[in-house]
PDB file of N, CA, C and O in Angstrom:
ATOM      1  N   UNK A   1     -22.839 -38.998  12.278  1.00  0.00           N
ATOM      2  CA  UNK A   1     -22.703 -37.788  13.051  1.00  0.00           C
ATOM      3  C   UNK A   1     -21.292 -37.261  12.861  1.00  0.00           C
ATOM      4  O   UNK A   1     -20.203 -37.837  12.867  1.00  0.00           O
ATOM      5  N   UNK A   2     -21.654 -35.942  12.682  1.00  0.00           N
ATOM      6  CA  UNK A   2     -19.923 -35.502  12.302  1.00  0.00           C
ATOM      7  C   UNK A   2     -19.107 -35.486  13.776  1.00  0.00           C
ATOM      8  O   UNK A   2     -19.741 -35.711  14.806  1.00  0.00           O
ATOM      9  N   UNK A   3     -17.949 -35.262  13.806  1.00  0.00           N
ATOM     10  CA  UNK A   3     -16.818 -34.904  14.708  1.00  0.00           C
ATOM     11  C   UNK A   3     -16.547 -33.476  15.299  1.00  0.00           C
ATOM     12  O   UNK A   3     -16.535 -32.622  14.412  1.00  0.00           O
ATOM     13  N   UNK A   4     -16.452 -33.266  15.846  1.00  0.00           N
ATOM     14  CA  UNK A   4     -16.552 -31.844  16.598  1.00  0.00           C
ATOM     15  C   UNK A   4     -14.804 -31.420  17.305  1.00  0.00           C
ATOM     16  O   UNK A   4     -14.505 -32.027  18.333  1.00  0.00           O
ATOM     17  N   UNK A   5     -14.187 -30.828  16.964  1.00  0.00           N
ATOM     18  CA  UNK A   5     -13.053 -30.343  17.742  1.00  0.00           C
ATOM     19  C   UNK A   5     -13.414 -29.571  19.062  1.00  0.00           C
ATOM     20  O   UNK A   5     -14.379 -28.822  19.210  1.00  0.00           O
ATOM     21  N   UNK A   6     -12.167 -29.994  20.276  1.00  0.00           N
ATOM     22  CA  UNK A   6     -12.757 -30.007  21.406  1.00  0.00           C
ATOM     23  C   UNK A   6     -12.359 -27.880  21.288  1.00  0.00           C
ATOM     24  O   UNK A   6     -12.667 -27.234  22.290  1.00  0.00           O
ATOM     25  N   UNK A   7     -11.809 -27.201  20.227  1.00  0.00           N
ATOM     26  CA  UNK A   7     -11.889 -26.075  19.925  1.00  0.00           C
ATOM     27  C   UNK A   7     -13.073 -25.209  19.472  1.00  0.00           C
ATOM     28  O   UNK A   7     -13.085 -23.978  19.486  1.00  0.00           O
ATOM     29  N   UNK A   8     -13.779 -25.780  19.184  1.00  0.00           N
ATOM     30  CA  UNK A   8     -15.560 -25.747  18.303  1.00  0.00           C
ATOM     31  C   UNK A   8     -16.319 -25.799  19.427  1.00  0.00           C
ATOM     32  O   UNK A   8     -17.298 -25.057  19.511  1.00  0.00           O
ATOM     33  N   UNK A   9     -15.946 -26.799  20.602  1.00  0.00           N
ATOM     34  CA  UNK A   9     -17.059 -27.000  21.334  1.00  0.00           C
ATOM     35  C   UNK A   9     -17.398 -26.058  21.921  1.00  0.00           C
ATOM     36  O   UNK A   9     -18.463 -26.281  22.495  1.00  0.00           O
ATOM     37  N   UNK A  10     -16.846 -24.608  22.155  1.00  0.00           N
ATOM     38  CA  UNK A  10     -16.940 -23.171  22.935  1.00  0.00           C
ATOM     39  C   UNK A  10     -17.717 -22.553  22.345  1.00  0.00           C
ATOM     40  O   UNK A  10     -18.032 -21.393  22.608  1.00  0.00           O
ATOM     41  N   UNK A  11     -18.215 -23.327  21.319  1.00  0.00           N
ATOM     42  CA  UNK A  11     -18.779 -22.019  20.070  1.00  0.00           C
ATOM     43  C   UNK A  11     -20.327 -22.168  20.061  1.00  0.00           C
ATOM     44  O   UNK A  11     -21.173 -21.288  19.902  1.00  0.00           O
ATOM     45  N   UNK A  12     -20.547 -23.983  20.345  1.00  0.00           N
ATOM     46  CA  UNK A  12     -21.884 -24.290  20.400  1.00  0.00           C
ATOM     47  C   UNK A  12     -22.646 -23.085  21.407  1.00  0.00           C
ATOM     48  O   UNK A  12     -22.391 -22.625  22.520  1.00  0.00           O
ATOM     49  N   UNK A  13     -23.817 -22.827  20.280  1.00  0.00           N
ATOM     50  CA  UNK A  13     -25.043 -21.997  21.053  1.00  0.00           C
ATOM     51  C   UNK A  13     -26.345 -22.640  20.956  1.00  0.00           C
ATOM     52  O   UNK A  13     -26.422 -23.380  19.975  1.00  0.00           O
ATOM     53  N   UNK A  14     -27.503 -22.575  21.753  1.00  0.00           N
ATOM     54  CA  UNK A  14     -29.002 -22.754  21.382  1.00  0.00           C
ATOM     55  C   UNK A  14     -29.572 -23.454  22.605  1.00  0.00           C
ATOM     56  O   UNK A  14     -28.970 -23.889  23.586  1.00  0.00           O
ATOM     57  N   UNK A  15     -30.731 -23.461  22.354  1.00  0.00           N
ATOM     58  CA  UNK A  15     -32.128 -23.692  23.221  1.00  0.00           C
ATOM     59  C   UNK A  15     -32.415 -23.059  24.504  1.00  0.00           C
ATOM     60  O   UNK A  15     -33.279 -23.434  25.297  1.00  0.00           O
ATOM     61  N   UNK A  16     -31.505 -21.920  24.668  1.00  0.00           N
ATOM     62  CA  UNK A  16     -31.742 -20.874  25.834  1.00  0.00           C
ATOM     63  C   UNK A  16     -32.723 -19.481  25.396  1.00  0.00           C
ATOM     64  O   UNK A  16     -32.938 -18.631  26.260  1.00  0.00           O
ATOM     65  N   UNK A  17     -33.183 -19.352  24.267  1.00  0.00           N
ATOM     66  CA  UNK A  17     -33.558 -18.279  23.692  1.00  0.00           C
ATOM     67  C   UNK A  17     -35.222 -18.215  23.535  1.00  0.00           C
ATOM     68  O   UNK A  17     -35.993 -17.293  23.267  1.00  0.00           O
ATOM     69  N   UNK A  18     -35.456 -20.007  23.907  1.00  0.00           N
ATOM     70  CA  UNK A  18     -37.695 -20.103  22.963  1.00  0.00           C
ATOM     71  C   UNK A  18     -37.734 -20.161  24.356  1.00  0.00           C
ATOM     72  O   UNK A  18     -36.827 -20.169  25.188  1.00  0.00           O
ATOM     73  N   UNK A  19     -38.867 -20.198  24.450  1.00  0.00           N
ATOM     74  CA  UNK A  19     -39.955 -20.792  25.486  1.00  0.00           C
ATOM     75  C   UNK A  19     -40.721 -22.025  25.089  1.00  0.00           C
ATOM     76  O   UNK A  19     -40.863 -22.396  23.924  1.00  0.00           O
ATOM     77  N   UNK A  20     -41.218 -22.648  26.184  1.00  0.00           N
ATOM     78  CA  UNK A  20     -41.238 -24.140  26.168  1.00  0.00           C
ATOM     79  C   UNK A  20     -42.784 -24.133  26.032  1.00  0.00           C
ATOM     80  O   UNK A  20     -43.302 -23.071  26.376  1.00  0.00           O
ATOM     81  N   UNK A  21     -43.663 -25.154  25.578  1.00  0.00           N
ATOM     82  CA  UNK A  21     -44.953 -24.880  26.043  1.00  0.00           C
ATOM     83  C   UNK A  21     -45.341 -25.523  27.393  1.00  0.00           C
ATOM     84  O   UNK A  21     -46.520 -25.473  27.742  1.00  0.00           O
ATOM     85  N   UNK A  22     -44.265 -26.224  28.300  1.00  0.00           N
ATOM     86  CA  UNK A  22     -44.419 -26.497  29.665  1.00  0.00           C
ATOM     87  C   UNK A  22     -43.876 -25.160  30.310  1.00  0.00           C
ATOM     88  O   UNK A  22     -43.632 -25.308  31.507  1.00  0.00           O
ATOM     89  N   UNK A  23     -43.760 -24.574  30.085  1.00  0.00           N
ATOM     90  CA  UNK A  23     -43.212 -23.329  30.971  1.00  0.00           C
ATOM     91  C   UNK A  23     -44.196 -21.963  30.389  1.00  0.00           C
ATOM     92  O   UNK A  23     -44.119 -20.835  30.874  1.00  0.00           O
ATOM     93  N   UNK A  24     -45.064 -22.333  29.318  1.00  0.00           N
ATOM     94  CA  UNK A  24     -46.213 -21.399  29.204  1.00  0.00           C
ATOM     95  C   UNK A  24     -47.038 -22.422  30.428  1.00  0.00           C
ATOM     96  O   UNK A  24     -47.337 -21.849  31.476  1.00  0.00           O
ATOM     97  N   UNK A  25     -47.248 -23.301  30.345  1.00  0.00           N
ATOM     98  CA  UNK A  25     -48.327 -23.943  30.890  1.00  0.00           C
ATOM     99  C   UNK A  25     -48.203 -23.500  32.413  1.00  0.00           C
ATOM    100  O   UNK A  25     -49.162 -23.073  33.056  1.00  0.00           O
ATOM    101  N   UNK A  26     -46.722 -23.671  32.994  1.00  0.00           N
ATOM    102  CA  UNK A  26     -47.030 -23.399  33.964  1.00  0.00           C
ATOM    103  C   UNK A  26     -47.161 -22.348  34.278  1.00  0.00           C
ATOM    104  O   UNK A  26     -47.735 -22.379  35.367  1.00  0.00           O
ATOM    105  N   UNK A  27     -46.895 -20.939  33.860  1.00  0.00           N
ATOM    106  CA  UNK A  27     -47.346 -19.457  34.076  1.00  0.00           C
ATOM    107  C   UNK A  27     -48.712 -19.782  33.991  1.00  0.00           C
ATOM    108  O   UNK A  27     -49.306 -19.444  35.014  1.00  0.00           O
ATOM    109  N   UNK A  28     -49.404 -20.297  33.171  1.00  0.00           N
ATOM    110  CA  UNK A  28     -50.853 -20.073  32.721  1.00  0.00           C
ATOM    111  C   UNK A  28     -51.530 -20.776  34.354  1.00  0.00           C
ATOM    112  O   UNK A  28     -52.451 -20.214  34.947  1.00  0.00           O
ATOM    113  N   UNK A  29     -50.987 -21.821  34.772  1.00  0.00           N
ATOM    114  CA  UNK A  29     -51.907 -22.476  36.162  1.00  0.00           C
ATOM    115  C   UNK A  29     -51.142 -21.706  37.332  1.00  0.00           C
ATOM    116  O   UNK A  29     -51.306 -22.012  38.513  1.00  0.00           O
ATOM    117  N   UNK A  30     -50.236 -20.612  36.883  1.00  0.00           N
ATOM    118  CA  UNK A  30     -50.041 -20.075  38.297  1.00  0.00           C
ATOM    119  C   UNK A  30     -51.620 -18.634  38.333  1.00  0.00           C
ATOM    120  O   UNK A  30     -52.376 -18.073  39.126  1.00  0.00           O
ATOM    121  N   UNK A  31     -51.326 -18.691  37.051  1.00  0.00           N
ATOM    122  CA  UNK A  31     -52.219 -17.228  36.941  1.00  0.00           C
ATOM    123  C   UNK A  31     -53.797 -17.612  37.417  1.00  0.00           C
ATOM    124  O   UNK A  31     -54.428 -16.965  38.253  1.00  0.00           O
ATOM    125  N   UNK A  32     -54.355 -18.951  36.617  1.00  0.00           N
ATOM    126  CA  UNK A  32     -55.350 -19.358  37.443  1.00  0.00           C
ATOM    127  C   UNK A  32     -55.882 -19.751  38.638  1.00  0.00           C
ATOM    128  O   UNK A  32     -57.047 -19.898  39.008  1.00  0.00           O
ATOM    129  N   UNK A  33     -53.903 -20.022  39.644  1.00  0.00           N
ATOM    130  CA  UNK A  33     -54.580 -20.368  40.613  1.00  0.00           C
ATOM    131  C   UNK A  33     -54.746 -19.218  41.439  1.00  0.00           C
ATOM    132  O   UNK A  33     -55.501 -19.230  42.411  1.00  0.00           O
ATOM    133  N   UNK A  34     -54.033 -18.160  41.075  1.00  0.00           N
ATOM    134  CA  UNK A  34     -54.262 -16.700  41.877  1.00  0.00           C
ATOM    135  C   UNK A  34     -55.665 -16.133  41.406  1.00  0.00           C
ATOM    136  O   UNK A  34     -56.311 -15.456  42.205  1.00  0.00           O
ATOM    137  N   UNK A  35     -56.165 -16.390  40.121  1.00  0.00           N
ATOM    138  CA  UNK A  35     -57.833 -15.727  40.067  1.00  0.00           C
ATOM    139  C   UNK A  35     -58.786 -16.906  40.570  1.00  0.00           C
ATOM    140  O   UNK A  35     -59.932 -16.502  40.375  1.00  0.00           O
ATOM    141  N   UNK A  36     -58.820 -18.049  41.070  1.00  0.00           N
ATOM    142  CA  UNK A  36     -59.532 -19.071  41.680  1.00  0.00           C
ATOM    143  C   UNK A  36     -59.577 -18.360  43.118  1.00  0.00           C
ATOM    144  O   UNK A  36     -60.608 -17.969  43.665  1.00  0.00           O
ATOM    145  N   UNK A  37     -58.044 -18.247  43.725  1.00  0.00           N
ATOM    146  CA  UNK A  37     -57.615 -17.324  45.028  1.00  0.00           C
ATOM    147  C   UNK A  37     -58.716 -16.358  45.562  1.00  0.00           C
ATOM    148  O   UNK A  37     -59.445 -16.403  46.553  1.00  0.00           O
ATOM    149  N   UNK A  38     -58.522 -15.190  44.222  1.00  0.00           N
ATOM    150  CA  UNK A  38     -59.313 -14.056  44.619  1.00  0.00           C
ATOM    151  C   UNK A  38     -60.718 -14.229  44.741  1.00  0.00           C
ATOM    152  O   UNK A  38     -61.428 -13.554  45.486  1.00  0.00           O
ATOM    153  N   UNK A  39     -61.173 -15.300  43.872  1.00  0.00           N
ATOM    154  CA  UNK A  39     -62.813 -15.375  43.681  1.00  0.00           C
ATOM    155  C   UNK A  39     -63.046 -16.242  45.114  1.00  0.00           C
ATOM    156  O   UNK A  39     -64.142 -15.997  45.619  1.00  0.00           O
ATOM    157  N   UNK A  40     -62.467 -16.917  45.636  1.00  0.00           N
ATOM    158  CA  UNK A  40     -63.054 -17.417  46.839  1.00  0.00           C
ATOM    159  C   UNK A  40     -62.918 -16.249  48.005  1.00  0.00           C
ATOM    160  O   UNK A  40     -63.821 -16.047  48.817  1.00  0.00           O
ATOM    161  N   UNK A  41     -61.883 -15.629  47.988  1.00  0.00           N
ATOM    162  CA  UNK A  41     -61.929 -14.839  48.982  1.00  0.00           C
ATOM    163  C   UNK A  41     -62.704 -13.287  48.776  1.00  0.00           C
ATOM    164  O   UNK A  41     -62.947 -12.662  49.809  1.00  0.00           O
ATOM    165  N   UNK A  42     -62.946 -12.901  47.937  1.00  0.00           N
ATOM    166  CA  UNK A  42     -64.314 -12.028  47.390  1.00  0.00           C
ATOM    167  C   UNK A  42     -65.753 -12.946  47.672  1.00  0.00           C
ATOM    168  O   UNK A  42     -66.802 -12.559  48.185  1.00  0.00           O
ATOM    169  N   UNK A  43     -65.477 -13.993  47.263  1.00  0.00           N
ATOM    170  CA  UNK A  43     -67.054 -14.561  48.044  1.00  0.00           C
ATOM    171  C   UNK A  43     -66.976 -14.825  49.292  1.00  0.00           C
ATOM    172  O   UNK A  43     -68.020 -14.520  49.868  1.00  0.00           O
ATOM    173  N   UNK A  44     -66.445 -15.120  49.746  1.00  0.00           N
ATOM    174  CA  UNK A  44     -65.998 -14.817  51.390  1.00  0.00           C
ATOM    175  C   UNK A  44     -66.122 -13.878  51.978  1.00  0.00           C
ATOM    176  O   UNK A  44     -66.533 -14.062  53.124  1.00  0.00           O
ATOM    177  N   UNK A  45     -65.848 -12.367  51.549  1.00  0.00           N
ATOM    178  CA  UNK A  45     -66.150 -11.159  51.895  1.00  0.00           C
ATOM    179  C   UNK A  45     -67.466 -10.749  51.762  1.00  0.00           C
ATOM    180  O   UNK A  45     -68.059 -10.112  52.633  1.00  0.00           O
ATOM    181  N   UNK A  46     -68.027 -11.150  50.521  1.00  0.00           N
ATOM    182  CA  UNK A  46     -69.701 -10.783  50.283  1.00  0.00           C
ATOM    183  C   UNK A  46     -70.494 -11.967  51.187  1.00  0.00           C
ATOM    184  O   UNK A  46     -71.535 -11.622  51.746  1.00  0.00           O
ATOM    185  N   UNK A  47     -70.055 -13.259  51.330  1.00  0.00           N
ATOM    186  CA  UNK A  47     -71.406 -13.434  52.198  1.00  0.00           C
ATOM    187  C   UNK A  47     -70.978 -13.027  54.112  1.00  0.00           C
ATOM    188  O   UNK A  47     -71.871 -13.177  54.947  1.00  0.00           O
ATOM    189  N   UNK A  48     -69.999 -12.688  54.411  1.00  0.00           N
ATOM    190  CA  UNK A  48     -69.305 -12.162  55.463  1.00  0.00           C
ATOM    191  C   UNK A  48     -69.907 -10.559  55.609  1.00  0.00           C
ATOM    192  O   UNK A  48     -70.106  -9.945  56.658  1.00  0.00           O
ATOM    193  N   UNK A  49     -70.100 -10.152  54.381  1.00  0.00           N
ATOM    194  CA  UNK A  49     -70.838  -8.599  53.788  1.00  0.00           C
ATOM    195  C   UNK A  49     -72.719  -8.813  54.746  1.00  0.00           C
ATOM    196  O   UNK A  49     -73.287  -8.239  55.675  1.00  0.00           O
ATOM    197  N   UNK A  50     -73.085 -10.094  53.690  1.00  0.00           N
ATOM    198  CA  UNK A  50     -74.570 -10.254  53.327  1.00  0.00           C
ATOM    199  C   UNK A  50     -75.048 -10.699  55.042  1.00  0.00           C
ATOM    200  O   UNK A  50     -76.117 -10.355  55.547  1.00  0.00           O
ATOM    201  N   UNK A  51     -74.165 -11.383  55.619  1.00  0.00           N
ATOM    202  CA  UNK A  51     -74.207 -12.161  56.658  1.00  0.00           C
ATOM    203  C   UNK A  51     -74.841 -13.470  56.490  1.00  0.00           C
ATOM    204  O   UNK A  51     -75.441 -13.694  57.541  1.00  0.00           O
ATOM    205  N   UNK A  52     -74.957 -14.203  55.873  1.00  0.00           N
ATOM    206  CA  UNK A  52     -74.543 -15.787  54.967  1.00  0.00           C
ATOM    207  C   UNK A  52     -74.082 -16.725  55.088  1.00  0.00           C
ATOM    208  O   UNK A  52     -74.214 -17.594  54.226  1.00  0.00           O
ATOM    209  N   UNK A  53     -73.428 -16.900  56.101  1.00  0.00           N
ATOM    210  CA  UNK A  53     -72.247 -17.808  56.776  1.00  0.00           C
ATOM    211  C   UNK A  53     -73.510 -18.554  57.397  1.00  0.00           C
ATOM    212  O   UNK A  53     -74.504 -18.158  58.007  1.00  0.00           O
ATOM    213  N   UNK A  54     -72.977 -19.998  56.917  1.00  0.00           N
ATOM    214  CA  UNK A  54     -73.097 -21.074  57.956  1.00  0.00           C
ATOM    215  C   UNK A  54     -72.798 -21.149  59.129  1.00  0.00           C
ATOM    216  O   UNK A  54     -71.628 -20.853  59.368  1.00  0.00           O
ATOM    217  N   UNK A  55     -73.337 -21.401  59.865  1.00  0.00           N
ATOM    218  CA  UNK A  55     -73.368 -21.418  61.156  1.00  0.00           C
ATOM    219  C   UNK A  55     -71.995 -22.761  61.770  1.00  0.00           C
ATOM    220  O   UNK A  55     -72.193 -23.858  61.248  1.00  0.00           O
ATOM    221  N   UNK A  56     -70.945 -22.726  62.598  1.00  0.00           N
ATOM    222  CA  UNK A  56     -70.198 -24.080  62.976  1.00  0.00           C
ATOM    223  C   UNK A  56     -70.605 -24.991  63.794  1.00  0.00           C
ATOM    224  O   UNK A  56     -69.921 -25.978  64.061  1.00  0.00           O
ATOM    225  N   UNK A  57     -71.825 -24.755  64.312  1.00  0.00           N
ATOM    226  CA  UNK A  57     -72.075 -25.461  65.147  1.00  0.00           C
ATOM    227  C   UNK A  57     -73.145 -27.148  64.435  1.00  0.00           C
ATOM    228  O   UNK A  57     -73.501 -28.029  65.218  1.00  0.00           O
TER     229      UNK A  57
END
């Protein structure tokens, strides 16, 4: 490994610029968990619509 002057070391650049595929991944399970979100609460509204609901008792 070469030697580095502690003058050089200001100069080092990199790995702030890609994207990670853990940081796609996690956009990708935020996005699914907001359309999982909506689909329960749209079926919630339609059988709340249909009148469908289980009864709590």
């Amino acid at each position: 490994m070469k030697k580095i002057n502690i003058d050089k070391l200001d100069c080092i650049t990199g790995g702030g610029d890609t994207v990670s595929g853990t940081v796609i991944k996690a956009f990708i399970d935020v996005i699914e968990l907001f359309v999982d979100a909506g689909r329960g609460v749209g079926s919630a509204i339609r059988r709340i619509a249909e009148g469908n609901i289980c009864p709590l008792k």
